[in-house]
N, C-alpha and C positions, 0 to 999 in steps of 0.2 A: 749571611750565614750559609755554611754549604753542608747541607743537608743529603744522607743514600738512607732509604729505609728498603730495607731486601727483605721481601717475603718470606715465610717461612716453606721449607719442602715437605711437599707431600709423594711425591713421585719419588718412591723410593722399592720400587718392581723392580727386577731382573728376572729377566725369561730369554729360551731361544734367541729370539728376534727383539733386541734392544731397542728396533727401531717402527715398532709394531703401532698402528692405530691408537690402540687402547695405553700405550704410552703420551704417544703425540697427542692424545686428545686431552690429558688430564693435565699434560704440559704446559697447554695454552688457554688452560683454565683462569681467569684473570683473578689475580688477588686482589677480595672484593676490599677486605678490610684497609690496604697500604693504598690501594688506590683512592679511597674517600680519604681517606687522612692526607695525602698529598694533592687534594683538590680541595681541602678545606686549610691547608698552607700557604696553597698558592692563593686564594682568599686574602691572607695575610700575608702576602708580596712573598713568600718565598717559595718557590719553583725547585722542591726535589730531585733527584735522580732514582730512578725505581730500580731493583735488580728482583727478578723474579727466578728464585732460583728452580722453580720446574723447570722452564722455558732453559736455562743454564745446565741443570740434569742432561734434559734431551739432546742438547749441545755434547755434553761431558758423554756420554754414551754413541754420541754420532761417530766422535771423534777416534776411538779408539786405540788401536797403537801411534796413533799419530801426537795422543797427548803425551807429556813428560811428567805431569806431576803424577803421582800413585794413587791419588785417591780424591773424592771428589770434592770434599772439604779446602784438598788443596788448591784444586782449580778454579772453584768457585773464588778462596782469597786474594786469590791473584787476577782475580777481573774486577777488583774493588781497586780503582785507583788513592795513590794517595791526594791529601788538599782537601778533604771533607772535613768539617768541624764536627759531626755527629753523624754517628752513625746507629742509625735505628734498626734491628731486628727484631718481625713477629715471628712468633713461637706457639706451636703445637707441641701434643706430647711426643708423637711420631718420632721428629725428626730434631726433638731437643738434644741429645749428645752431638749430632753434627752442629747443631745452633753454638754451644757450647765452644766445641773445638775452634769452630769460624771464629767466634768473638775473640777466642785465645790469641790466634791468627793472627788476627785488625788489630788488638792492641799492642803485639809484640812488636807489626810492623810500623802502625801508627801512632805512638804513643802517647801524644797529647790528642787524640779525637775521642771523643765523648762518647762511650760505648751506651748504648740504653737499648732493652728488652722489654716488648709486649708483646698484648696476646694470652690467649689461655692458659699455658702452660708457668710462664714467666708468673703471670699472677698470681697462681694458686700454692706454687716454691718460690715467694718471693726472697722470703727470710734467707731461708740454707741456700740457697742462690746466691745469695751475696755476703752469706758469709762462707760457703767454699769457695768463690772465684772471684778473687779479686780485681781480675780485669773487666768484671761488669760494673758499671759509674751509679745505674739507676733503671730500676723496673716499675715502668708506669701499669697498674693495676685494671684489671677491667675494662668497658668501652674508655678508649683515648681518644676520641673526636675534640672533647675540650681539653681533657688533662695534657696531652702532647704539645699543643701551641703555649700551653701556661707553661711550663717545662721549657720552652725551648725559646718564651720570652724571657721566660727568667734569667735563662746562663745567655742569653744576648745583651740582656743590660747589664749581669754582673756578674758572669761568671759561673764555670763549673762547679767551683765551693762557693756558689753564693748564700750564706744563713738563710736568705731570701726561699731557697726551696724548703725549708720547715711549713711555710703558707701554704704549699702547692697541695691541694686534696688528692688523695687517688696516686700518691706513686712510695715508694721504698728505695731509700739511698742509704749511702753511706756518709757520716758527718762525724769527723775528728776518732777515725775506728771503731766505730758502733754504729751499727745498724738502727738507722732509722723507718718506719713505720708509720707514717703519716693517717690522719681519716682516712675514710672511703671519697670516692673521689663521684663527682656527678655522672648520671647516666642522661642521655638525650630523650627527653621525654615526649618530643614532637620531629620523631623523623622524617617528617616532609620539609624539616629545615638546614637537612643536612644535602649537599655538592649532588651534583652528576660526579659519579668518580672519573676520576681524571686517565681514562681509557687512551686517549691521544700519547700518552707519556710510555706505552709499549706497541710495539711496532706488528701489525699485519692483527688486527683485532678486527679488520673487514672482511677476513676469512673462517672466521670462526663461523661451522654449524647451530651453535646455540649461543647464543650470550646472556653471562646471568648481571640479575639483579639484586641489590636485598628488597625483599617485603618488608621485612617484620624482625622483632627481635625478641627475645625470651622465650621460656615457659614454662606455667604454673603449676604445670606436674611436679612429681618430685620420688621421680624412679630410683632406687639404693645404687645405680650402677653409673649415674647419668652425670657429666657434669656441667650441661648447659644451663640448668638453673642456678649455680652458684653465681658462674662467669658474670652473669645480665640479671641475678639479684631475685628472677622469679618475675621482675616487671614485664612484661607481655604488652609487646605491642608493635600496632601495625601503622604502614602507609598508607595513607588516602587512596584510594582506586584513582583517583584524580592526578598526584602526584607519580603514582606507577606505571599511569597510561601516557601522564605526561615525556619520563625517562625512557622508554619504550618507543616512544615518535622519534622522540632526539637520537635515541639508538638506530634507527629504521634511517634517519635523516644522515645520517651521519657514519652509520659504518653497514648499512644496509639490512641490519637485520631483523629478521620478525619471527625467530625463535627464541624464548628464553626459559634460564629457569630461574625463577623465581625465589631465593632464598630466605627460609624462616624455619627454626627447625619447629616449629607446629601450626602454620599457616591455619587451619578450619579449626581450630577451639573456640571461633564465637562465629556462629555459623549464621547471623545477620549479617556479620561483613564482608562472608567469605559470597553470599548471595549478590550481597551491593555490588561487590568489587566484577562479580560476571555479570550483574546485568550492564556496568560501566562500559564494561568488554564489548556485548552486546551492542549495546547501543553506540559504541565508538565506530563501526564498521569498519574496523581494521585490519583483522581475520589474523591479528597475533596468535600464535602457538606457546602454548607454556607449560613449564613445570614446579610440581611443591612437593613438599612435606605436610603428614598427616596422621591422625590417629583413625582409627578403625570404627573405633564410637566415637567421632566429634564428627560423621558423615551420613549419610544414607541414600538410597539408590534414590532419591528424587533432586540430592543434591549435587550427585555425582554426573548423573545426566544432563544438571546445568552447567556445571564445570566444562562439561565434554561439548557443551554447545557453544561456549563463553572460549573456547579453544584451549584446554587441559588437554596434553596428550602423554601428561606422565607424572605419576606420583609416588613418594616412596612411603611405604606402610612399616615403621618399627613394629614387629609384631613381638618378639626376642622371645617368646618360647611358648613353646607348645603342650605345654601343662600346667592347666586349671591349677593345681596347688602351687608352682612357681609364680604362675600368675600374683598370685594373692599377697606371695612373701617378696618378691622383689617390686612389690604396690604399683605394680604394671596396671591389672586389674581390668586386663580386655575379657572382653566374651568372644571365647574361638568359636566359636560357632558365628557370632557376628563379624568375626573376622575374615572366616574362608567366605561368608557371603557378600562383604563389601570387594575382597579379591578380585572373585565372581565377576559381580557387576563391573568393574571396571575394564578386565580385559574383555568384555561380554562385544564393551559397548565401541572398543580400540584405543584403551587407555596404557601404554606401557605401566606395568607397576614390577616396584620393586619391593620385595619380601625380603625384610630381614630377621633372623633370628639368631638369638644368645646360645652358647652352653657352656657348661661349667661350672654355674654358681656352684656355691657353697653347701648349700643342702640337695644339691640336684644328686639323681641316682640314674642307675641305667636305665628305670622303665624313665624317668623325668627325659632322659638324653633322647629315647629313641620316640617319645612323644613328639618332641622339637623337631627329630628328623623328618618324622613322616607327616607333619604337617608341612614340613619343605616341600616334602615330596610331591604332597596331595597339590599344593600352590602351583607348583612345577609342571603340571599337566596341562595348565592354562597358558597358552604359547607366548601372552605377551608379558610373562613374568619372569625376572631377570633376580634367582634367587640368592640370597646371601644365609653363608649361615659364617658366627663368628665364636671364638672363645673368649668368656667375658676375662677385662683387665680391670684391675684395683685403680682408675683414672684417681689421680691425687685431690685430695679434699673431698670424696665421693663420700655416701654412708660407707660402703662398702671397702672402700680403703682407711675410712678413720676406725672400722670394726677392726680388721686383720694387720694392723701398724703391728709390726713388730711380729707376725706372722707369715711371713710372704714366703713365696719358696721362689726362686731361681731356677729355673732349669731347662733354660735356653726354647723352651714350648711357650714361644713368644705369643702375644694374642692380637692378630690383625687390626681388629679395633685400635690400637695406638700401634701400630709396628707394623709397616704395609713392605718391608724389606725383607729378603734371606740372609743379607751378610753385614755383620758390620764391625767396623774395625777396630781393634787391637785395643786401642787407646778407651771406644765406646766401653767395649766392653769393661773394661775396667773402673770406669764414671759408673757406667751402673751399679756394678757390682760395689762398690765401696759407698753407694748414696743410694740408698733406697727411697729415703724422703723425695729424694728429688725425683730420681728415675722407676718408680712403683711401677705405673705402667709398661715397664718390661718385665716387673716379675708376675706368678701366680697369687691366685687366694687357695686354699688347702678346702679340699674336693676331695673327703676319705672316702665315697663310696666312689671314684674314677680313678681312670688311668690318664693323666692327663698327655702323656705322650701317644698312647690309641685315639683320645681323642681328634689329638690333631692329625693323625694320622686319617682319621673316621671324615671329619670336615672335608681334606682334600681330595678324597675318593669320592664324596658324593659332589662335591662341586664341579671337579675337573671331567668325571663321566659325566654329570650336564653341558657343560660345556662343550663337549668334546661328541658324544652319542645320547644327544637330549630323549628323545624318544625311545631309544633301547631302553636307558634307563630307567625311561617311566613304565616303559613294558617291565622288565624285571621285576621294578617292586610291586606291580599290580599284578602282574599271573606267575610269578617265579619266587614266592613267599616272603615277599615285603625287602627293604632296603637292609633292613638288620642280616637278613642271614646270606644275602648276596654279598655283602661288605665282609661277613664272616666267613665266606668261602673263599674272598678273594685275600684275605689277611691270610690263610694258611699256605696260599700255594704265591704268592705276588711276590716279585723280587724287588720291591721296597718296601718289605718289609724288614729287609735285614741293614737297608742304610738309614744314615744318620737324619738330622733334620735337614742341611740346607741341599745335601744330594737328591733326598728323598721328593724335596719340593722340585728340585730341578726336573727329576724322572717325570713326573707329572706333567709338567709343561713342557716337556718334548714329546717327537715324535715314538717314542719308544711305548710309552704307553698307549697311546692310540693303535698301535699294530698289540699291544700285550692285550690291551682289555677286551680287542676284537676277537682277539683266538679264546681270551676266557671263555666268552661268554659263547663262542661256536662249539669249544669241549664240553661246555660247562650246563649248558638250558638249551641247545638246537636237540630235544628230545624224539623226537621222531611222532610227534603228535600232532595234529589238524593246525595248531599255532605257530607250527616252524617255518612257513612261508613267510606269513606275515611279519616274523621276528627277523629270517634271512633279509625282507628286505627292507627295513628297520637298519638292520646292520649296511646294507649297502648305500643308504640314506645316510648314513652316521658320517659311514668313510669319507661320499661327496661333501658334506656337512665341515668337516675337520678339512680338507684340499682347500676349500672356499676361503675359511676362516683363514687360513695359513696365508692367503694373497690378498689381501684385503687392499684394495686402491686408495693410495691417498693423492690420487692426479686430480684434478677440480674440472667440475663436468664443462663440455664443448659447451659453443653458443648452441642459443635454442635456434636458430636459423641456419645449420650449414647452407654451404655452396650445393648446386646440384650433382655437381661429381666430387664422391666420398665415398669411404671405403666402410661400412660398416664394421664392428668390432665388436666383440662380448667384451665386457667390462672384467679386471682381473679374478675377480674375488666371486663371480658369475660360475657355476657348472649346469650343461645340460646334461640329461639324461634319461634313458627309458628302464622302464620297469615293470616286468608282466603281472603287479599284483595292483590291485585298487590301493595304493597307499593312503590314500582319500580320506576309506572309510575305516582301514586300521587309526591311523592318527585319531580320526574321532570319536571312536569307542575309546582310547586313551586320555580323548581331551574329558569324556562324560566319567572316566574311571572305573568304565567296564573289562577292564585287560585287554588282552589280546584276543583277537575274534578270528575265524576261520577265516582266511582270505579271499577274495574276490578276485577269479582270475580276469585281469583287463588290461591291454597293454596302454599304458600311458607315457608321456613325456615329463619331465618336473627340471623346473628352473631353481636350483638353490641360488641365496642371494644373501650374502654376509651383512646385518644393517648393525646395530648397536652393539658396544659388546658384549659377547656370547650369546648373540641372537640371533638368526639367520633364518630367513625368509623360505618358505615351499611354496611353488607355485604350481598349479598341475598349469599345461599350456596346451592353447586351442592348435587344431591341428593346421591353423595358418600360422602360429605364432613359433610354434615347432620348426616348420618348413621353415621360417624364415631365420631363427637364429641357428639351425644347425647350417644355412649357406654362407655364414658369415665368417669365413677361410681367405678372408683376400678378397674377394669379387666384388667392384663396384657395386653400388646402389644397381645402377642399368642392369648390368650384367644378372645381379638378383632376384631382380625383375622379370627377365626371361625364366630365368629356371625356378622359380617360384612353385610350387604346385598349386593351384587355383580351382577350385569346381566353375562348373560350369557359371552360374550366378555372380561368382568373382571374376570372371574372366567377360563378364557384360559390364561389369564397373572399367576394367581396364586395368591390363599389370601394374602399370609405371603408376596408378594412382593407388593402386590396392597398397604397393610398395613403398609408398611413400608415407601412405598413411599409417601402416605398421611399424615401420622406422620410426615414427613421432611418438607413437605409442607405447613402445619398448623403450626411447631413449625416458621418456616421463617415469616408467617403473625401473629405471635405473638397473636395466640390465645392458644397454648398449651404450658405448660411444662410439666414435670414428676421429678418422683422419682425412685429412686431403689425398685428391689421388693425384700419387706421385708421378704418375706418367703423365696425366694431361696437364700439371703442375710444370715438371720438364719439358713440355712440350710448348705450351703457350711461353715459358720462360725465354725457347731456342727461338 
């Protein structure tokens, strides 16, 4: 049997720069789900073809006027060859109208191949799924680890209408024009018995920065907004630390890596095994790097400290709002206050974390909204926090979407959470608009006390001035009257406020706003008071901050041993720079959320340096470390070494060793590469 199961897309950004890191990174994100299921086939003699359509997206976006089809559903159909007997597509909410269109595609042009859809989305509209679109054959329901191979023995001994799929647990077809509905289908109770996925079956997965893995699957919360507990049933469970250390070596062995993250959306809910699993760590001496998911009370700073010894260097905290009474009513039910302190302790300790929060519910009002905000805010002070804030969506089968069925509004104020795109086409829109059961997650829930288009407008402002002038911002809302009345200053005079959604999104992620939001805030709060230093060089921080970002390298670092003649190089996405205030200690009285302090006049140097994204590194630099990356214009190593400025004490060690040793040290904090030197290259060549 010949078998394509194509992932479902998630990469569905458009910005500036199509071609941008934060693209490519999420591109080559391996689908964890297609690829165990294609290594528990090949288990059973059959050997899939994977299509990962991120990895296809960043292709389709490379390409440019060079492609002929219009849109990227079509490109994608047309890299599916024909000769397959089935074709499997998972499905998210996201990017279900493309999923849609695709399978329309496959079966127009393939028409005896066996269309079938899983995955979240497929599951939860199995029904109206199949019975608006007749070119779907069959939607396997829930985890398909067992249910897809029973599925796919079945129509191998007998057929696509074999009566024989009535047996099969866990999936929805169609039999003689009516929609069948079968039980629920089994979930894997012992995931240490499921494959290494089948990583080999996509190409260049020895280059990837991180590689994930699953831990764990479920969980036993049951938040109105959430739909991971439906998916996995609320059964909660994890992998042996045994079995994850084991996948991790094979990973290390095998495509060299010893970063991961670790996938569970609630990894520390039983925090004896979140203990076992680091002291495994520990005791493995392997010096693995990892990431998870986590709640805010399922932690505490003596667990997070072993995390971070056990090699944790990143976690993401669902926090979704930042008022006590939302808390209560969407049965979130964290204590912010233990919230902002577990934050705290993690970036304390050099934990990246990521902060996410909701707005929009249903009963939320403007003090509710701007609560959420300034807890952003307050999170946002801590440098290794990478904040999210979203507008909630009605995800299908949710409380919260079985509450407002039949109440949803439309109005194109898409909600990131399911809809990570600006534009979509023609045909999408019209699948939504006429199927709301199916495609909910594109419309609203009705928010009488908002505006839901301010909203989204509100979101983009403060994310994008994060991203964009991390530190102004934080100045702003701490000594310039909080995030609400700066956002309300800049809504009267900002020239997006008069365009539409997907311009408006554009404006943001160009340079246009990074030159608009500079000059606001120079007309707007450079007051002429003891804080305008400090704030002035905030802003010229900003500017290098947005240059860095904008060049971000994606060249793969030199060997760790060059030749003795090389040309030193700052790295693209690398700015140096001086600056006659202590930026040091402004930044710090912002990171303790003191505001802005009177400056400290001192001339310093600072290395920005672009790392995750919308993160970027400050570095003040010693006054050898200074001399040495501002000589690095062309000039050999040697040559650097001469002109080097040395004191006395460094000139007893010796240039060419001082030189050498600072080159090794610079290239480790990833502000330098090099090249060969082309003359003595030419020259040994003559």
């Amino acid at each position: 049997m010949r078998i394509c199961l194509v992932s479902a897309a998630t990469v569905t950004d458009f910005g500036e720069d199509a071609g941008s890191e934060r693209i490519r990174e999420t591109a080559e994100y391996p689908p964890l789900g297609v690829l165990t299921l294609a290594a528990i086939l090949r288990e059973k003699s059959e050997t899939p073809t994977i299509l990962d359509l991120n990895r296809l997206f960043y292709e389709y976006l490379g390409a440019g006027s060079a492609r002929a089809e219009d849109d990227f559903c079509a490109y994608a159909a047309a890299r599916i060859p024909s000769g397959f007997d089935v074709i499997g597509l998972s499905t998210i909410c996201s990017s279900y109208p493309l999923t849609i269109r695709l399978a329309d595609r496959l079966k127009k042009a393939y028409p005896d191949t066996f269309i079938v859809l899983g995955g979240p989305q497929a599951s939860v509209v199995d029904v109206p799924t199949l019975q608006a679109f007749p070119f779907v054959d069959l939607i396997v329901r829930g985890e398909a680890d067992e249910t897809l191979p029973a599925v796919l023995g079945t129509v191998l001994r007998s057929g696509v209408r074999s009566p024989a799929l009535a047996l099969v647990p866990g999936i929805t077809f169609r039999s003689g024009g009516s929609v069948v509905r079968n039980p629920e289908g089994p979930v894997v109770t012992d995931l240490d018995t499921l494959p290494f996925p089948a990583f080999d079956l996509l190409p260049g997965m020895d280059a990837l920065a991180s590689f994930s893995l699953e831990m764990g699957r479920g969980c036993p919360f049951s938040c109105t907004f959430c739909s991971t507990n439906d998916f996995f049933r609320r059964r909660f469970r994890l992998k042996s630390p045994e079995a994850v250390l084991a996948q991790m070596r094979r990973a290390k062995r095998e495509y060299h890596a010893t970063s991961f993250d670790l996938v569970h959306d609630m990894f520390t809910v039983d925090r004896k095994r979140v203990a076992a699993f680091c002291q495994a760590m520990l005791d493995s001496g392997e010096n693995f790097l990892w990431g998870c998911s986590a709640r805010t009370d399922c932690i505490d700073d003596e667990l997070i400290e072993l995390m971070y010894r056990a090699g944790c260097r990143s976690v993401f905290f669902g926090v979704e709002t930042g008022s006590p009474r939302l808390q209560r009513l969407i049965e979130k039910d964290l204590d912010l206050a233990g919230a902002a302190a577990r934050i705290r302790r993690c970036t304390s300790i050099g934990i990246d974390t990521t902060v996410s929060l909701i707005t929009g519910f249903p009963e939320e009002t403007e003090e509710d909204m701007w609560q959420t905000t300034s807890f952003l805010m307050d999170a946002a002070r801590h440098e290794r926090v990478d904040p999210q804030l979203h507008i909630v969506a009605p995800l299908a089968g949710t409380p919260l979407h079985n509450r407002f069925r039949g109440k949803l509004v439309l109005d194109d104020v898409y909600s990131d959470m399911s809809y990570q795109g600006w534009r979509l086409d023609q045909s999408e829109h019209n699948l939504i608009a006429s199927l709301p059961d199916i495609f909910c997650n594109f419309y609203g829930v009705p928010a009488p006390a908002l505006d839901r288009a301010r909203l989204k407008h509100l979101r983009t402002f403060v994310l994008r001035a994060l991203e964009r002038f991390h530190w102004v911002t934080a100045a702003l809302h701490q000594s310039r009257g909080g995030i609400q009345a700066v956002f309300e200053t800049w809504e009267a005079s900002s020239p997006a406020q008069s365009m539409d959604g997907e311009k408006r999104e554009r404006y943001y992620a160009s340079t246009q706003f990074s030159s608009g939001f500079e000059g606001f805030v120079r007309s707007t709060y450079l007051r002429g008071d003891e804080s305008d230093g400090a704030l002035e060089a905030l802003l010229r921080l900003g500017e290098r901050m947005a240059d860095s970002s904008a060049e971000r390298s994606l060249a793969p670092a030199r060997a760790k041993r060059p030749p003795r003649s090389i040309v030193p190089l700052l790295r693209p996405e690398v700015r140096i720079f001086d600056l006659e205030v202590d930026i040091g200690a402004v930044i710090e009285s912002l990171r303790r959320g003191d505001g802005l302090p009177r400056p400290s006049m001192r001339r310093v140097t600072l290395a920005t340096r672009t790392g995750r994204p919308h993160a970027t590194h400050i570095v003040e630099l010693t006054p050898l470390s200074a001399s040495f990356l501002k000589l690095c214009d062309g000039r050999t190593l040697e040559r650097l070494a001469k002109d080097l400025e040395c004191d006395a004490e460094l000139e007893s060690i010796g240039r060419e060793r001082v030189a050498a040793f600072t080159f090794e040290e610079l290239c480790r904090q990833r502000f330098l590469t090099w090249r060969p030197n082309s003359r003595r290259s030419a020259a040994v060549a003559s």
